[in-house]
DOPA-895994 format. One line per 10 residues: number of its first residue (from 1); their letters; for each residue x negated, y negated, z negated of C-alpha. Coordinates in nm, 2 decimals, padded with zeros to 4 digits. Layout:
BEGIN
NUM) A) X,Y,Z; ...;
% end
This chain:
BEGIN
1) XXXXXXXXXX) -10.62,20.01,-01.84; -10.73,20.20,-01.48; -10.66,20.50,-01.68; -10.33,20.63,-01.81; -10.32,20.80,-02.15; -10.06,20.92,-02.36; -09.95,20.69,-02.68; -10.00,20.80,-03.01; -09.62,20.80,-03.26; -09.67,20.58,-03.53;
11) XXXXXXXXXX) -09.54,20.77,-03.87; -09.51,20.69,-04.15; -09.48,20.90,-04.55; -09.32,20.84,-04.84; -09.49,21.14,-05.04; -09.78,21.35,-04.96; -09.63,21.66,-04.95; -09.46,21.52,-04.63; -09.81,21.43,-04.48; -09.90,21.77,-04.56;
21) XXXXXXXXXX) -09.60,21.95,-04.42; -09.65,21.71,-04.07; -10.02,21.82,-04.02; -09.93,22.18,-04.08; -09.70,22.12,-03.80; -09.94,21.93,-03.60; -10.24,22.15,-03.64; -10.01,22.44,-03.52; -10.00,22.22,-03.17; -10.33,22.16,-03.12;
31) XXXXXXXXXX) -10.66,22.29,-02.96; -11.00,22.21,-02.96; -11.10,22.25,-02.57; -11.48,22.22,-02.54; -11.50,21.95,-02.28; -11.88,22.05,-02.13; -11.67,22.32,-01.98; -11.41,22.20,-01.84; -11.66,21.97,-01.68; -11.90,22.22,-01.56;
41) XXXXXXXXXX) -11.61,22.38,-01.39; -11.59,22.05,-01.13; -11.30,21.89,-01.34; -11.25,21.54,-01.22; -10.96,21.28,-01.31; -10.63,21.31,-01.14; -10.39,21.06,-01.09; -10.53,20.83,-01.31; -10.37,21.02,-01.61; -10.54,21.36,-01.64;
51) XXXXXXXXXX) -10.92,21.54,-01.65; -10.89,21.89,-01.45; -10.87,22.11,-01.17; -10.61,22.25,-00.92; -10.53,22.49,-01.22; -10.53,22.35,-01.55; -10.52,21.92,-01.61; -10.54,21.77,-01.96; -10.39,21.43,-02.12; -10.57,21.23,-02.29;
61) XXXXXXXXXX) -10.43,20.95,-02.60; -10.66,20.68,-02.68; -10.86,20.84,-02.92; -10.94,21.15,-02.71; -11.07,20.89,-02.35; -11.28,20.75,-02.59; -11.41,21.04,-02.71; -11.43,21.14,-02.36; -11.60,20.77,-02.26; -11.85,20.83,-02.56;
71) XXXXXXXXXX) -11.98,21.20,-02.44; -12.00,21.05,-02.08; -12.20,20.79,-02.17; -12.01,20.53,-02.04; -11.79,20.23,-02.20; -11.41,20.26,-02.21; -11.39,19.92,-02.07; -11.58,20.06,-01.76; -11.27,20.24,-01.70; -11.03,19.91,-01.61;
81) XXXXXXX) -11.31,19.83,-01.35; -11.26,20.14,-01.14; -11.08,20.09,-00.83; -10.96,20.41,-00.65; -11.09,20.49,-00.31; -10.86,20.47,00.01; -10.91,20.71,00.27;
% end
């Protein structure tokens, strides 16, 4: 793929108390960051790995560039056809 994300760790649980205690964990980690803002702002891809600014650049796993795909109305695929530009 054109663009770089992060990969998601497989786990794995042998009781559901365990699953519980790791998305406790996770959740504590986490943040919902509208993205209309951060695109408002003139956030555009960097290196082929993150969505931002001179300030603050996000990472995306898979789920999260298709998310990101799906609210640009564009396919993921369409992605792997970008070619960056020389100057």
């Amino acid at each position: 793929m054109a663009f770089i994300y992060e990969q998601i760790p497989e786990q794995s649980f042998k009781k559901i108390e365990d699953v519980y205690t790791w998305a406790k964990n996770e959740h504590e980690h986490l943040a919902r960051i509208p993205i209309y803002g951060i695109l408002k702002h003139g956030a555009r891809f960097l290196d082929d790995e993150y969505l931002g600014d001179d300030n603050t650049a996000f990472r995306f796993n898979q789920a999260g560039i298709r998310s990101l795909c799906s609210y640009l109305g564009i396919r993921l695929d369409t992605l792997d056809l970008l070619e960056r530009q020389n100057h």
